[in-house]
N, C-alpha and C positions, 0 to 999 in steps of 0.2 A: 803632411803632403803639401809640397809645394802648388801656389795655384797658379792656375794656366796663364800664358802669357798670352795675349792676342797682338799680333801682328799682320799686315799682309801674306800671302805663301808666294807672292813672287813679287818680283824688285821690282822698283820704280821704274816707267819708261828709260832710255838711257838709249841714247842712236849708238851708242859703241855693242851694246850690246842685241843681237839680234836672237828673237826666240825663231827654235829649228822643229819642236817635235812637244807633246803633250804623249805622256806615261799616265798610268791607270795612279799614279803618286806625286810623278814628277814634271816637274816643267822645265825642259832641254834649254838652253839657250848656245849661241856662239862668241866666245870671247875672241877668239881669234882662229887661225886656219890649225891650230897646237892645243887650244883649248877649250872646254865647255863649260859651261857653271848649269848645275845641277842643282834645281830649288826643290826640296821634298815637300810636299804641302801638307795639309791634315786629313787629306782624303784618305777613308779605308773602301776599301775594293775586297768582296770575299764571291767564290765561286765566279772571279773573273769580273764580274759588274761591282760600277764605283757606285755607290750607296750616295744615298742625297745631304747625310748626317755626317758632318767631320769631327775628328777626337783631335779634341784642343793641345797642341804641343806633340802631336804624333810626329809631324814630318823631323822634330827636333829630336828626337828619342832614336827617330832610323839611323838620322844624321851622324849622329854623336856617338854611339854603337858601333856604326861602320868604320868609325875614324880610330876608332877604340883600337879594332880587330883590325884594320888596315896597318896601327902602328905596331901590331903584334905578331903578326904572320909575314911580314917580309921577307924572312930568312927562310920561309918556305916558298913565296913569289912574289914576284913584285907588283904591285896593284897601282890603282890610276891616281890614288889623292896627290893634290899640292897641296892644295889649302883650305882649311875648314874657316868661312867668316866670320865675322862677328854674330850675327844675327842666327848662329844654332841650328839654320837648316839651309844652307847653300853651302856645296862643295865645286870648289875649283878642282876640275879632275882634267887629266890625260884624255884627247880625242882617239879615240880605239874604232876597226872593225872590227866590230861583236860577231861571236859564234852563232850561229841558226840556231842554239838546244840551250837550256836552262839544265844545270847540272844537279841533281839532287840526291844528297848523301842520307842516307835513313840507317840510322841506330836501332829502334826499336819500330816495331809492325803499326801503324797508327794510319788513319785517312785513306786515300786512295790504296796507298800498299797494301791496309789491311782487305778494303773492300776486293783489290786483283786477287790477295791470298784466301780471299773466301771462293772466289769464283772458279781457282785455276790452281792453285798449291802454288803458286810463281807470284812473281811480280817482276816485270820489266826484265822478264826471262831469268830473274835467279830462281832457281829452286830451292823451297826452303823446306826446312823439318816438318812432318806431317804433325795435326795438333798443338799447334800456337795457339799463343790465346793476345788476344786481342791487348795492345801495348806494350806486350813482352819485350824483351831486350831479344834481339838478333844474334848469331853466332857471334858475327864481325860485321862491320859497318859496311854496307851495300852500298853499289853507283848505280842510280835508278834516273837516265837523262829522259827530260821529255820536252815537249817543241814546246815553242816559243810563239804562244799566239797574238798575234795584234787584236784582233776581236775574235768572242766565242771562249772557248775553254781549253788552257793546256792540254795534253793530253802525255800518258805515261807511254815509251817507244822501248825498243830494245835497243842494247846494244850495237848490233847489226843495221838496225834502220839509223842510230845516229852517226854510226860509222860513216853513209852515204853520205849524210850530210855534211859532215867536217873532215873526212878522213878518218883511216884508221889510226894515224900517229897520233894525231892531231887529241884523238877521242883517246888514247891511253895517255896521253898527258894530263891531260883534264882529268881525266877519271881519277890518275895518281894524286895530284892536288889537289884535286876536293876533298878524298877521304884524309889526305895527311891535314889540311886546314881544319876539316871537322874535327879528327882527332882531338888536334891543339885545343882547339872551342867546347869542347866537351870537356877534357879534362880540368879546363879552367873552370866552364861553369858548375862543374859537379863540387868544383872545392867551396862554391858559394851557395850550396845549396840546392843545385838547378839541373835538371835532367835537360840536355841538346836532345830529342828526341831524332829529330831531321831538320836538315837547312837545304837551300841551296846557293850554287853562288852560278857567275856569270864570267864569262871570259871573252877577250877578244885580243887582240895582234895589235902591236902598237908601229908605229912607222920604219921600224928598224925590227920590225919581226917576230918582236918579244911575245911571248902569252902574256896576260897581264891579267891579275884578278880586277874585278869593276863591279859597279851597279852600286848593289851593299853587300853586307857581310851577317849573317849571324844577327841577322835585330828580328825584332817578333812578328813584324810581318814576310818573312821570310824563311821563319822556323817556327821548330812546336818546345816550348820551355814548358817542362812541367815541375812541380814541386817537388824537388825529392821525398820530403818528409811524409807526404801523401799519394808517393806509388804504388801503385796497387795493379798486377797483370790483372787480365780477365774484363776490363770497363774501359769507358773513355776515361781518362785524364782530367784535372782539374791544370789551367793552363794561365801562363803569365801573356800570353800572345792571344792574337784575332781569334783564336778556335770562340772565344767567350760570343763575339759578335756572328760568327758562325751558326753556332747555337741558337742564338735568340731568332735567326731570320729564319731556321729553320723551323721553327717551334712557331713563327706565324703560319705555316702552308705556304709558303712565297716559290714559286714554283723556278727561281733562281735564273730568270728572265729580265732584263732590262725593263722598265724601273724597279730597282732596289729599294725598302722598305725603309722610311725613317725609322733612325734609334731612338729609344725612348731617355731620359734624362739619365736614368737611374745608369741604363748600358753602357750609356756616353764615358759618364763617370767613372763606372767598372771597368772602362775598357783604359780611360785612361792612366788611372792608378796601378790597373796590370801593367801598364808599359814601363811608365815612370820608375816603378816597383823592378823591375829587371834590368833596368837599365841601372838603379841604383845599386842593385845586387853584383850583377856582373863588374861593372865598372871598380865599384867602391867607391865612385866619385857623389854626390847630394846632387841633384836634379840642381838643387837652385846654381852651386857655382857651376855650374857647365853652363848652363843659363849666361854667368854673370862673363866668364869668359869658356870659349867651347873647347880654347886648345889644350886646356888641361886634360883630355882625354887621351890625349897624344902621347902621355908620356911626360918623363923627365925634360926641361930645357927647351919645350911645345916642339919636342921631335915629330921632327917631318915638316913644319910649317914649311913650306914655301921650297920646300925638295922636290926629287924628281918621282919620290915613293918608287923605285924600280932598284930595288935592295935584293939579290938574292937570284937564285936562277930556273927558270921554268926546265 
Protein backbone atom coordinates (compact mmCIF):
# COMPACT_ATOMS: atom_id res chain seq x y z
CA UNK A 1 0.00 0.00 0.00
CA UNK A 2 1.31 3.03 -1.06
CA UNK A 3 1.69 5.77 1.70
CA UNK A 4 -0.13 8.82 1.94
CA UNK A 5 1.08 11.85 0.37
CA UNK A 6 0.48 15.06 2.41
CA UNK A 7 0.05 18.21 0.51
CA UNK A 8 -2.15 21.25 0.96
CA UNK A 9 -6.11 20.46 -0.43
CA UNK A 10 -6.00 23.84 -2.07
CA UNK A 11 -3.55 25.93 -4.00
CA UNK A 12 -1.43 28.55 -3.10
CA UNK A 13 -2.85 32.30 -2.88
CA UNK A 14 -2.62 33.24 -6.65
CA UNK A 15 -4.75 36.88 -7.53
CA UNK A 16 -5.59 35.05 -11.06
CA UNK A 17 -7.17 32.80 -9.40
CA UNK A 18 -10.37 33.73 -7.31
CA UNK A 19 -12.00 31.04 -4.73
CA UNK A 20 -16.21 31.23 -5.66
CA UNK A 21 -17.91 28.35 -3.22
CA UNK A 22 -16.76 25.64 -0.51
CA UNK A 23 -18.45 21.91 -1.15
CA UNK A 24 -18.87 19.50 1.77
CA UNK A 25 -15.11 18.01 -0.42
CA UNK A 26 -14.44 20.73 -2.67
CA UNK A 27 -13.12 23.96 -2.95
CA UNK A 28 -14.65 25.95 -6.22
CA UNK A 29 -12.36 28.34 -7.50
CA UNK A 30 -12.63 30.81 -10.94
CA UNK A 31 -10.15 30.52 -13.59
CA UNK A 32 -11.71 32.54 -15.83
CA UNK A 33 -15.58 33.46 -16.88
CA UNK A 34 -15.12 29.41 -19.17
CA UNK A 35 -13.53 27.98 -16.43
CA UNK A 36 -13.30 26.54 -12.78
CA UNK A 37 -10.55 24.64 -10.97
CA UNK A 38 -12.04 22.22 -8.66
CA UNK A 39 -9.60 21.09 -5.61
CA UNK A 40 -11.09 17.93 -3.93
CA UNK A 41 -9.63 17.86 -0.48
CA UNK A 42 -9.46 15.04 2.13
CA UNK A 43 -12.54 15.79 3.79
CA UNK A 44 -15.22 12.94 4.28
CA UNK A 45 -18.74 14.08 4.99
CA UNK A 46 -21.29 10.92 5.81
CA UNK A 47 -25.21 11.67 6.63
CA UNK A 48 -24.42 15.14 5.06
CA UNK A 49 -22.09 16.63 7.97
CA UNK A 50 -18.19 17.04 7.19
CA UNK A 51 -16.47 15.03 10.08
CA UNK A 52 -13.32 16.84 11.72
CA UNK A 53 -11.08 13.65 10.71
CA UNK A 54 -9.65 13.73 6.83
CA UNK A 55 -8.58 10.41 4.86
CA UNK A 56 -5.17 11.09 3.60
CA UNK A 57 -5.04 11.01 -0.28
CA UNK A 58 -8.97 10.80 -0.51
CA UNK A 59 -9.52 14.02 -2.47
CA UNK A 60 -6.78 12.28 -4.94
CA UNK A 61 -8.62 8.76 -5.40
CA UNK A 62 -12.13 10.99 -6.26
CA UNK A 63 -10.06 12.96 -8.52
CA UNK A 64 -8.48 10.37 -10.42
CA UNK A 65 -11.58 7.93 -10.56
CA UNK A 66 -13.60 10.62 -12.03
CA UNK A 67 -10.98 11.48 -14.87
CA UNK A 68 -10.85 7.68 -15.32
CA UNK A 69 -14.85 7.48 -15.98
CA UNK A 70 -14.95 10.89 -17.66
CA UNK A 71 -12.38 9.53 -20.27
CA UNK A 72 -14.70 6.50 -20.73
CA UNK A 73 -18.14 7.59 -21.00
CA UNK A 74 -17.90 10.28 -23.45
CA UNK A 75 -19.45 8.37 -26.30
CA UNK A 76 -22.33 8.35 -23.95
CA UNK A 77 -22.09 12.26 -22.85
CA UNK A 78 -19.95 14.72 -22.78
CA UNK A 79 -18.77 15.87 -19.36
CA UNK A 80 -16.84 19.04 -17.97
CA UNK A 81 -12.96 17.79 -17.62
CA UNK A 82 -10.05 19.56 -19.45
CA UNK A 83 -7.58 18.92 -17.39
CA UNK A 84 -6.53 16.90 -14.45
CA UNK A 85 -3.12 18.70 -12.66
CA UNK A 86 -0.25 17.57 -11.72
CA UNK A 87 -0.85 17.60 -8.00
CA UNK A 88 -3.76 14.56 -8.29
CA UNK A 89 -6.60 16.47 -6.87
CA UNK A 90 -7.44 19.72 -8.87
CA UNK A 91 -9.54 19.52 -12.13
CA UNK A 92 -9.81 22.17 -14.67
CA UNK A 93 -13.51 21.61 -15.54
CA UNK A 94 -16.15 23.40 -17.96
CA UNK A 95 -18.20 26.21 -16.02
CA UNK A 96 -21.90 24.70 -16.07
CA UNK A 97 -25.42 25.63 -14.69
CA UNK A 98 -26.06 22.69 -12.58
CA UNK A 99 -29.41 20.76 -12.26
CA UNK A 100 -31.37 21.45 -8.90
CA UNK A 101 -31.55 17.24 -8.29
CA UNK A 102 -28.62 14.72 -7.73
CA UNK A 103 -29.36 11.81 -10.14
CA UNK A 104 -29.19 8.47 -8.43
CA UNK A 105 -29.00 5.17 -10.30
CA UNK A 106 -29.46 1.92 -7.84
CA UNK A 107 -28.65 -1.59 -8.95
CA UNK A 108 -29.32 -3.42 -5.91
CA UNK A 109 -31.76 -2.35 -2.69
CA UNK A 110 -29.01 -0.89 -0.16
CA UNK A 111 -29.26 2.56 2.22
CA UNK A 112 -32.14 4.80 1.92
CA UNK A 113 -33.81 2.68 -0.88
CA UNK A 114 -33.82 -0.21 1.21
CA UNK A 115 -35.00 1.69 4.49
CA UNK A 116 -38.17 3.54 1.73
CA UNK A 117 -38.62 -0.26 0.65
CA UNK A 118 -39.09 -1.37 4.14
CA UNK A 119 -41.47 1.45 4.89
CA UNK A 120 -43.71 1.60 1.53
CA UNK A 121 -42.86 -1.57 -1.00
CA UNK A 122 -41.55 1.76 -3.30
CA UNK A 123 -38.76 3.80 -3.27
CA UNK A 124 -38.78 7.09 -5.21
CA UNK A 125 -42.05 5.83 -6.53
CA UNK A 126 -40.83 2.48 -8.23
CA UNK A 127 -42.52 -0.32 -7.12
CA UNK A 128 -40.81 -3.07 -6.46
CA UNK A 129 -41.31 -7.15 -6.03
CA UNK A 130 -42.89 -7.82 -2.70
CA UNK A 131 -40.14 -9.74 -0.29
CA UNK A 132 -36.65 -8.34 -1.24
CA UNK A 133 -34.10 -8.89 0.85
CA UNK A 134 -31.90 -6.51 1.75
CA UNK A 135 -28.82 -5.84 -1.02
CA UNK A 136 -30.54 -8.01 -3.55
CA UNK A 137 -29.86 -7.06 -7.07
CA UNK A 138 -32.88 -5.24 -8.57
CA UNK A 139 -34.93 -6.42 -11.72
CA UNK A 140 -33.05 -3.46 -13.80
CA UNK A 141 -31.38 -0.58 -12.61
CA UNK A 142 -33.72 2.23 -11.19
CA UNK A 143 -33.53 6.28 -11.46
CA UNK A 144 -34.01 7.25 -7.94
CA UNK A 145 -33.39 11.53 -8.17
CA UNK A 146 -33.24 13.34 -5.08
CA UNK A 147 -32.51 17.25 -4.21
CA UNK A 148 -29.67 18.77 -3.70
CA UNK A 149 -29.09 20.22 -0.29
CA UNK A 150 -26.69 22.99 0.57
CA UNK A 151 -27.15 22.19 4.38
CA UNK A 152 -29.19 19.41 6.34
CA UNK A 153 -29.77 16.14 4.44
CA UNK A 154 -30.57 14.99 0.84
CA UNK A 155 -33.72 13.79 0.60
CA UNK A 156 -35.17 10.86 -1.95
CA UNK A 157 -38.12 12.76 -4.38
CA UNK A 158 -40.27 11.23 -7.14
CA UNK A 159 -40.12 11.50 -10.43
CA UNK A 160 -42.88 13.79 -10.74
CA UNK A 161 -41.49 16.26 -8.01
CA UNK A 162 -38.11 16.26 -10.03
CA UNK A 163 -39.80 16.75 -13.13
CA UNK A 164 -41.03 20.29 -11.44
CA UNK A 165 -37.82 20.96 -11.01
CA UNK A 166 -35.93 20.62 -14.29
CA UNK A 167 -38.58 19.78 -16.58
CA UNK A 168 -39.95 16.96 -17.88
CA UNK A 169 -37.54 16.59 -20.95
CA UNK A 170 -34.93 17.69 -19.32
CA UNK A 171 -35.55 14.75 -16.33
CA UNK A 172 -35.93 11.97 -19.19
CA UNK A 173 -32.66 12.83 -20.42
CA UNK A 174 -30.86 12.63 -17.37
CA UNK A 175 -32.64 9.67 -16.19
CA UNK A 176 -31.51 7.95 -19.86
CA UNK A 177 -27.75 8.84 -19.05
CA UNK A 178 -27.48 7.91 -15.79
CA UNK A 179 -28.73 4.41 -16.16
CA UNK A 180 -26.75 3.97 -19.56
CA UNK A 181 -23.32 5.65 -17.66
CA UNK A 182 -24.19 3.24 -14.78
CA UNK A 183 -24.55 0.39 -16.91
CA UNK A 184 -21.16 1.13 -18.68
CA UNK A 185 -19.52 1.42 -14.71
CA UNK A 186 -20.97 -1.58 -13.53
CA UNK A 187 -20.03 -3.72 -16.15
CA UNK A 188 -16.54 -2.55 -15.98
CA UNK A 189 -16.30 -2.88 -12.34
CA UNK A 190 -17.91 -6.29 -12.11
CA UNK A 191 -14.96 -7.51 -14.60
CA UNK A 192 -12.65 -6.38 -11.62
CA UNK A 193 -14.16 -7.93 -9.14
CA UNK A 194 -16.53 -5.08 -7.82
CA UNK A 195 -20.21 -4.87 -7.39
CA UNK A 196 -21.53 -0.80 -8.55
CA UNK A 197 -24.26 -1.36 -6.23
CA UNK A 198 -25.62 2.59 -6.79
CA UNK A 199 -23.86 6.04 -7.75
CA UNK A 200 -24.90 9.11 -8.59
CA UNK A 201 -23.98 11.65 -10.96
CA UNK A 202 -24.64 15.29 -11.55
CA UNK A 203 -25.61 17.43 -14.60
CA UNK A 204 -25.88 20.85 -15.76
CA UNK A 205 -26.10 22.96 -19.28
CA UNK A 206 -23.03 24.33 -20.52
CA UNK A 207 -23.20 27.78 -22.62
CA UNK A 208 -24.26 26.37 -25.77
CA UNK A 209 -27.02 24.24 -24.12
CA UNK A 210 -25.33 21.06 -23.99
CA UNK A 211 -26.22 18.49 -20.92
CA UNK A 212 -22.94 17.79 -19.61
CA UNK A 213 -21.96 15.17 -16.98
CA UNK A 214 -19.92 16.94 -13.93
CA UNK A 215 -19.08 16.97 -10.29
CA UNK A 216 -17.44 13.22 -10.26
CA UNK A 217 -18.18 10.15 -11.56
CA UNK A 218 -18.45 6.49 -9.96
CA UNK A 219 -15.66 7.16 -6.97
CA UNK A 220 -16.55 5.70 -3.49
CA UNK A 221 -17.72 8.68 -2.05
CA UNK A 222 -20.50 8.80 -4.52
CA UNK A 223 -21.36 5.06 -4.78
CA UNK A 224 -21.59 1.85 -2.78
CA UNK A 225 -18.62 -0.75 -4.37
CA UNK A 226 -19.08 -4.03 -2.69
CA UNK A 227 -16.83 -7.08 -3.12
CA UNK A 228 -18.12 -9.47 -5.44
CA UNK A 229 -16.50 -12.47 -3.91
CA UNK A 230 -18.33 -11.65 -0.54
CA UNK A 231 -22.04 -10.93 -1.72
CA UNK A 232 -24.23 -12.12 0.20
CA UNK A 233 -28.40 -10.86 -0.33
CA UNK A 234 -30.15 -10.76 3.10
CA UNK A 235 -27.21 -8.29 5.24
CA UNK A 236 -25.38 -5.19 4.70
CA UNK A 237 -22.38 -5.49 2.47
CA UNK A 238 -18.78 -5.46 3.23
CA UNK A 239 -17.84 -2.14 1.11
CA UNK A 240 -14.67 -0.55 -0.66
CA UNK A 241 -16.35 3.10 -0.13
CA UNK A 242 -17.37 5.57 3.11
CA UNK A 243 -20.32 2.86 4.10
CA UNK A 244 -17.02 1.65 6.41
CA UNK A 245 -16.85 5.24 7.99
CA UNK A 246 -20.71 5.25 8.12
CA UNK A 247 -20.62 2.46 10.27
CA UNK A 248 -18.27 3.26 12.86
CA UNK A 249 -20.17 6.96 13.51
CA UNK A 250 -22.97 5.06 13.84
CA UNK A 251 -21.83 2.53 16.28
CA UNK A 252 -20.83 5.66 18.48
CA UNK A 253 -24.61 6.80 19.09
CA UNK A 254 -23.74 10.04 17.19
CA UNK A 255 -27.05 11.26 16.62
CA UNK A 256 -25.86 12.53 12.89
CA UNK A 257 -25.95 16.34 13.98
CA UNK A 258 -23.22 18.74 13.44
CA UNK A 259 -20.32 18.18 15.18
CA UNK A 260 -19.15 14.88 13.57
CA UNK A 261 -17.20 12.57 15.63
CA UNK A 262 -13.41 12.05 15.11
CA UNK A 263 -12.09 8.97 13.34
CA UNK A 264 -10.08 6.76 15.16
CA UNK A 265 -6.45 5.83 13.61
CA UNK A 266 -7.35 2.49 12.87
CA UNK A 267 -10.84 3.98 10.58
CA UNK A 268 -8.61 6.42 9.07
CA UNK A 269 -6.49 3.87 7.66
CA UNK A 270 -9.37 1.36 6.82
CA UNK A 271 -10.90 3.96 5.15
CA UNK A 272 -8.15 4.85 3.21
CA UNK A 273 -6.96 1.59 1.93
CA UNK A 274 -10.69 1.03 0.90
CA UNK A 275 -10.31 3.81 -1.41
CA UNK A 276 -6.92 3.41 -2.66
CA UNK A 277 -7.86 -0.30 -3.07
CA UNK A 278 -10.85 0.55 -5.62
CA UNK A 279 -9.31 2.87 -7.18
CA UNK A 280 -6.46 0.48 -7.89
CA UNK A 281 -8.95 -2.32 -8.94
CA UNK A 282 -11.12 -0.39 -11.20
CA UNK A 283 -8.55 1.61 -12.80
CA UNK A 284 -5.74 -1.03 -13.18
CA UNK A 285 -3.50 1.87 -12.73
CA UNK A 286 -0.88 1.41 -8.91
CA UNK A 287 -1.91 4.36 -6.65
CA UNK A 288 1.78 5.37 -6.71
CA UNK A 289 2.12 6.20 -10.72
CA UNK A 290 -1.15 8.21 -10.83
CA UNK A 291 0.42 9.81 -7.88
CA UNK A 292 3.69 10.29 -10.01
CA UNK A 293 1.65 11.58 -13.10
CA UNK A 294 -2.50 11.67 -12.72
CA UNK A 295 -2.94 11.65 -16.64
CA UNK A 296 -2.20 8.25 -16.99
CA UNK A 297 -5.83 7.62 -15.96
CA UNK A 298 -6.95 9.21 -19.11
CA UNK A 299 -6.22 6.81 -21.30
CA UNK A 300 -3.89 6.18 -24.17
CA UNK A 301 -1.75 9.42 -25.48
CA UNK A 302 -3.20 11.44 -21.73
CA UNK A 303 -6.55 11.48 -23.83
CA UNK A 304 -8.46 14.41 -22.96
CA UNK A 305 -5.69 16.42 -21.43
CA UNK A 306 -6.26 19.85 -22.37
CA UNK A 307 -9.80 19.10 -24.62
CA UNK A 308 -13.06 20.19 -24.55
CA UNK A 309 -14.25 16.57 -22.90
CA UNK A 310 -17.83 17.28 -24.92
CA UNK A 311 -17.32 14.00 -27.02
CA UNK A 312 -20.60 12.45 -27.86
CA UNK A 313 -24.32 13.71 -27.66
CA UNK A 314 -26.81 14.25 -24.75
Amino acid sequence: MPEAVQTPATPPPDPQVRHVASGKVREIFELDAERLLLVASDRISVFDVVLPTEIPDKGRVLTGLSGFWFARTRSICPNHLLELRPDGRSTEARRLTMLPVECVVRGYLAGSGWKDYLRTGTTSGHALPPGMLESQRLPAPIFTPSTKARTGHDENISKAQAADLVGADVLERVERLSIAVYELGAEHAAAQGIILADTKFEFGFDGEGRLVLADEVMTPDSSRFWPADDYEPGRPQASFDKQYVRDYAESLGWDKAYPGPELSEDVVAGTRARYVEAFERITGVPFTAYLADPAVVLGRGRAGQGGSGLVGEA
